[in-house]
N, C-alpha and C positions, 0 to 999 in steps of 0.2 A: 238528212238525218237518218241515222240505223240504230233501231233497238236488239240489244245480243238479250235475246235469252235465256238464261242458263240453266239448264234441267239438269236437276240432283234426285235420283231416285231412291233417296234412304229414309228410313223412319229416322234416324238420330237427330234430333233437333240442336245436338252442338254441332251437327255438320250443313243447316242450313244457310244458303249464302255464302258457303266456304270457296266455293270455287268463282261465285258472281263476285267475290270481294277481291280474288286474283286477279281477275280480270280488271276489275274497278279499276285498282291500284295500276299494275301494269298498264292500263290505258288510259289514267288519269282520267274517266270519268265517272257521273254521280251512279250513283247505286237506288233505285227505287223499287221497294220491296210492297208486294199485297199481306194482305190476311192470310196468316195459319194457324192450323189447325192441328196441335199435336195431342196425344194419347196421353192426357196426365195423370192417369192410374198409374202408367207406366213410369212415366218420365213429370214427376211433380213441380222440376224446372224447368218444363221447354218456354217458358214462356216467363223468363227471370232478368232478362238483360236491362237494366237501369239504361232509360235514357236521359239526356242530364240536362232538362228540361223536363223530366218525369216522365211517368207513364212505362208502361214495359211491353218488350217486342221479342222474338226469339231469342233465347241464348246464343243461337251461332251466331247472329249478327256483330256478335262480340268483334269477329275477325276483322271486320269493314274495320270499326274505330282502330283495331290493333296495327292494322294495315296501313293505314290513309290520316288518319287522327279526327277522322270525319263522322260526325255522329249517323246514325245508317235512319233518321226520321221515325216517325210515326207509321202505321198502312195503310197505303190507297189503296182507293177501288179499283178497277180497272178501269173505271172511264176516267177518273185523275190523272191515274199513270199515261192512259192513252194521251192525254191532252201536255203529258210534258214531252211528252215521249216527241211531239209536234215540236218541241220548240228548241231540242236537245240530244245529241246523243247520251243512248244512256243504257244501264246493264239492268236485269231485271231474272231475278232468282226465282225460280221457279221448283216447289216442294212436291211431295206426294199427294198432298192436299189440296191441291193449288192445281187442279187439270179443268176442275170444273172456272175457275177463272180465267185460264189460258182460251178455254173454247169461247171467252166474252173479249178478253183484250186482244186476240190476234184478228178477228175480224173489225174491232175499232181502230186497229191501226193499218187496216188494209183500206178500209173508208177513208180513214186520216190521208191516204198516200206516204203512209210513212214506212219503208224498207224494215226489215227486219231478219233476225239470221235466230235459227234455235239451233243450240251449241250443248250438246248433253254430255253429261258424265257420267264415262267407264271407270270401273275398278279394276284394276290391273295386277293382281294378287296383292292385294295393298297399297297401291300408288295411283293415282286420280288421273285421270289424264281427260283433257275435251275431244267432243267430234262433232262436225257439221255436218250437221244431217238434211240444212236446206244449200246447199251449195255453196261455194268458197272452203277458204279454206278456216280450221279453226287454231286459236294459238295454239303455237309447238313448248313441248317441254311436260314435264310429268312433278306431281308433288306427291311427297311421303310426311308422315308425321315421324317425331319423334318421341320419347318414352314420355314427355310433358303435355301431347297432344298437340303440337302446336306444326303447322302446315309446313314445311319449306319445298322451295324446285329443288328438281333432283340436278346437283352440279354436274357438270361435263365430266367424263372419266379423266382428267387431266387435272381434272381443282376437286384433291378431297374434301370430306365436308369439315369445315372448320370447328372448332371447340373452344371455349375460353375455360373449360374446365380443369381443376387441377388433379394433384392424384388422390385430397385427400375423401375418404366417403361417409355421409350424415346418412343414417338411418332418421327417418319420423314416422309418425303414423299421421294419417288424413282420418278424418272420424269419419267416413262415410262410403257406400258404397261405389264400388270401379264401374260401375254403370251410370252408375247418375251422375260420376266426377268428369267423365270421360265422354258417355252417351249425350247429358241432357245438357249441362252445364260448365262449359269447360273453362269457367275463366281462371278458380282457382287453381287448377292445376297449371295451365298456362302461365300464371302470377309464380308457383313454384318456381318453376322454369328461368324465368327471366332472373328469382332473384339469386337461385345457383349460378346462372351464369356470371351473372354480376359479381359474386362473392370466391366464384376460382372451385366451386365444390361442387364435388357428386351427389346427387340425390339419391336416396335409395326409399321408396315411396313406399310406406307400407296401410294396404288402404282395409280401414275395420268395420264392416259394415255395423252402424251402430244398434239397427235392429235383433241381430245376434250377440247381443252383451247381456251379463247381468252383473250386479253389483256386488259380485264376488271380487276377493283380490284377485292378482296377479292378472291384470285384464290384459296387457299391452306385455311385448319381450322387452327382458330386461335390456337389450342391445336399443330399446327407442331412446335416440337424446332429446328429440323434440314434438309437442304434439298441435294439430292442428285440425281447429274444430269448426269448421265451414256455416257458412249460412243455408238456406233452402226453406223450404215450404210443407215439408213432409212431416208432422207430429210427431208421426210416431218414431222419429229419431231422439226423441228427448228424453227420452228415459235409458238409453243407453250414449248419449251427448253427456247426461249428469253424472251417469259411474264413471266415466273417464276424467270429468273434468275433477272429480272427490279425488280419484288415483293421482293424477297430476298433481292437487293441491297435496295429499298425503306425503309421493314421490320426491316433489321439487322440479319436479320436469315442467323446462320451458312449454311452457301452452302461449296461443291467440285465439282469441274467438273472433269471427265475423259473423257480426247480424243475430244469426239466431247462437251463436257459440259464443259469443258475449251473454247473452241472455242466460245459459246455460250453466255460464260459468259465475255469474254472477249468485244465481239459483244456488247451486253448488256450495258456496262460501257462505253464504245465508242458513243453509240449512243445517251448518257445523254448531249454530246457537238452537238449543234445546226448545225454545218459546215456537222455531219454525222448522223444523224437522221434517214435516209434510206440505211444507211450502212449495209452491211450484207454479209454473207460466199457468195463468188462467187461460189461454189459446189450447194450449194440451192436457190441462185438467181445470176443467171448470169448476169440479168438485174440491178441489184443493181447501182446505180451511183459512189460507194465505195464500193470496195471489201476489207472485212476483213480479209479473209482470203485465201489465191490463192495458186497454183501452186507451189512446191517446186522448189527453184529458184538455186537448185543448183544440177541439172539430173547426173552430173559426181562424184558427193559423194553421194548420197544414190538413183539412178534413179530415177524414176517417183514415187516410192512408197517405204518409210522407211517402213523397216519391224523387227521385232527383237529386241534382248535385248542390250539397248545400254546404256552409260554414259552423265547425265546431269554433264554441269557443273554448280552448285549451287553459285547463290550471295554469297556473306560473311554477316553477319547481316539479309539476309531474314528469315522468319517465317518458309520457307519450307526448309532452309538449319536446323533450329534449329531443328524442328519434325527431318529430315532424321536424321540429326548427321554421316555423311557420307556414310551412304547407298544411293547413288546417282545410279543404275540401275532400268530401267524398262524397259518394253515391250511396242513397238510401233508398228503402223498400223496405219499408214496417209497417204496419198497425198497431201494437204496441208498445210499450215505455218501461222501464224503470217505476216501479211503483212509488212513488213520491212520498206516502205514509212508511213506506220503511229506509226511507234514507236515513235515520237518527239510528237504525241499525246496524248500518254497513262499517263505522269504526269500530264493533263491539267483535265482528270477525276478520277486521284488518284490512278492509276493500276499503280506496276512495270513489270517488268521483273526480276523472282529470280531465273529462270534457262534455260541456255539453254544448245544447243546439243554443244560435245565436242569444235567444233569449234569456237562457239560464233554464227552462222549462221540462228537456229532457234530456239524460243521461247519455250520452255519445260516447262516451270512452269511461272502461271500468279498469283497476289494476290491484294490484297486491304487495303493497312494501316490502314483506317478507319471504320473501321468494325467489329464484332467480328470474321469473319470467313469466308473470302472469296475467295476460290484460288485456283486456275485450272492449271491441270497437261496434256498435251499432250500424256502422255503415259497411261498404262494400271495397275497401282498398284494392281486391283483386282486378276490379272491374276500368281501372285508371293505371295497371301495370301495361309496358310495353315491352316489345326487345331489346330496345337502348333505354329505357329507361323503368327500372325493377323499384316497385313501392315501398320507399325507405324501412313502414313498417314490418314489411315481411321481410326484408334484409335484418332489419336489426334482431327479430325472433329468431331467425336462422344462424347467425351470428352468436348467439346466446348458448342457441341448443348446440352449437359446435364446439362453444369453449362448458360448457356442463360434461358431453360426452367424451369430451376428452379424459 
């Protein structure tokens, strides 16, 4: 048995695992991750990745599943790790945070009699490449990202890099900043990606950070056709999350929400009836006189916090049962709900409800009959996008925003 270790020495938590998951995949083996420890003053989502069993682990681990289709587990300790490490070949990522556990599992697996190789990664003016730093040799080949973040090897000078893109080009705006889309949590941008490729179109990403908005017109260029208003952990994006989602509803411009951009958007259309004007997520104003969105009101079916891949059940005749076509699973990570006392509101400014959780109990999917494109999912679609196969729902938004900006 030989455990590869793989030492990544960045602070960016969408780039943990990036290189152990290359390897993984290229060697078809399992991938066993410890405990980290990232900066989330900094980075509010290093630690956002739905695993679909529940519970959440770094965002970069995103790559393992995107890679392999293999969920990347839970974290062990190092003596777990060491004792599989006995029974298995296996790759083992190693972060900036993670030196003080390397100094506990390299000597368990010298005990063990288990071999093992620590393989680090260099930056090469922007392209990754390994080195074996205990002897042998370490994989050959180099990877670069492209404008959607997403890893590829660098091809032979002989085989350019291939495109399934066409000529024509979509402007959007992402509601959020190019650090936290790109540094902490990269799935949705990743999910961009796949569903350009899918659909033959250029993206042209135009990313706003929502902390620098305010609720003045003309937020967004008029050149946006499509808007796209991410999930995360950070509050204090929700008060510039709501003047875009008003703009959008004002504009007509295709919008999605994920997780907290449903929430927001939901918020948004609420607040166009005069009774809730100052209505707003209890999570980001407690003080709110109307909470839109509170507290999961039912702790003995999913406790304090839904986690995990679970089952909407979709309206019959909604626009989001027609996109899915019965792929009714996604990925959640909430605490909060749809506030159930103001659903007798939501026909009075045009919103339904087209999906919710098995039960009937919480709001999963919101939308806007009158509009070309308006409709927010509770869960996480980006997080179930891959290269071959891009999330029907962000195709079909994209799709939308492409025949609007025409």
């Amino acid at each position: 048995m030989t455990t590869l270790l793989v030492v990544h020495d960045t602070p960016e938590p969408a780039l943990y695992g990036l290189m152990a998951a290359n390897v993984a995949a290229q060697r078809q083996l399992p991938l066993l991750h410890l405990a980290a420890d990232y900066d989330t003053g900094r980075f509010p989502d290093a630690c956002q990745h739905v695993l679909r069993h529940g519970g959440l682990v770094t965002s970069g681990l995103l790559w393992l599943e995107r890679m392999t289709g293999r969920s990347p587990g839970a974290a062990l300790t190092p003596a777990a790790c060491a004792q599989r490490a006995a029974r298995e070949d296996c790759v083992v990522p190693i972060g900036p945070s993670q030196r003080a556990a390397l100094s506990v599992l390299i000597p368990l697996l010298e005990q063990g009699g288990v071999p093992y190789r620590l393989w680090h990664t260099v930056n090469r003016r922007g392209r990754l490449v390994l080195e074996d730093r205990s002897g042998g040799a370490a994989i050959e080949g180099e990877w670069r990202p492209d404008t959607f973040g997403r890893w590829h090897a660098t091809p032979p000078p002989s085989s350019p890099p291939h495109s399934t893109r066409g000529a024509g080009k979509l402007r959007i705006a992402l509601i959020g900043a190019k650090q936290d889309q790109a540094a902490a949590y990269p799935a949705t941008l990743a999910a961009l990606g796949d569903a350009a490729d899918a659909l033959g179109i250029t993206l042209d990403v135009l990313f706003v950070p929502p902390k620098t908005l305010s609720p003045d017109d003309g937020l967004l260029p008029a050149t946006v056709a499509g808007i796209l208003l991410p999930g995360g952990a950070d509050m204090g994006n929700v008060s510039g999350q709501l003047a875009v989602a008003r703009y959008a509803l004002q504009q007509g411009i295709p919008t999605l929400g994920l997780c907290l951009g449903m929430q927001t958007m939901a918020t948004a259309a609420l607040q166009q009836l005069p009774a809730l004007r100052r209505a707003n997520l209890q999570e980001a104003d407690p003080d709110a006189p109307v909470k839109t969105f509170v507290p999961l009101r039912d702790p003995n079916r999913y406790g304090v916090h839904r986690s995990g891949e679970h089952e909407m059940r979709l309206r019959t005749g909604s626009r989001l049962a027609s996109i899915l076509a019965g792929d009714n699973r996604l990925r959640y990570n909430h605490r909060y709900q749809l506030n159930p006392d103001l659903l007798e509101m939501l026909p009075r400014c045009g919103l339904t409800v087209s999906a919710t959780d098995s039960a009937g109990a919480i709001a999963d999917g919101i939308e806007l009959a009158d509009h070309p494109f308006y409709l927010g999912v509770q869960g996480h679609p980006e997080l179930t996008s891959a290269p071959a196969a891009a999330h029907p729902l962000i195709m079909a938004w994209l799709k939308q925003a492409a025949l609007s900006g025409r």
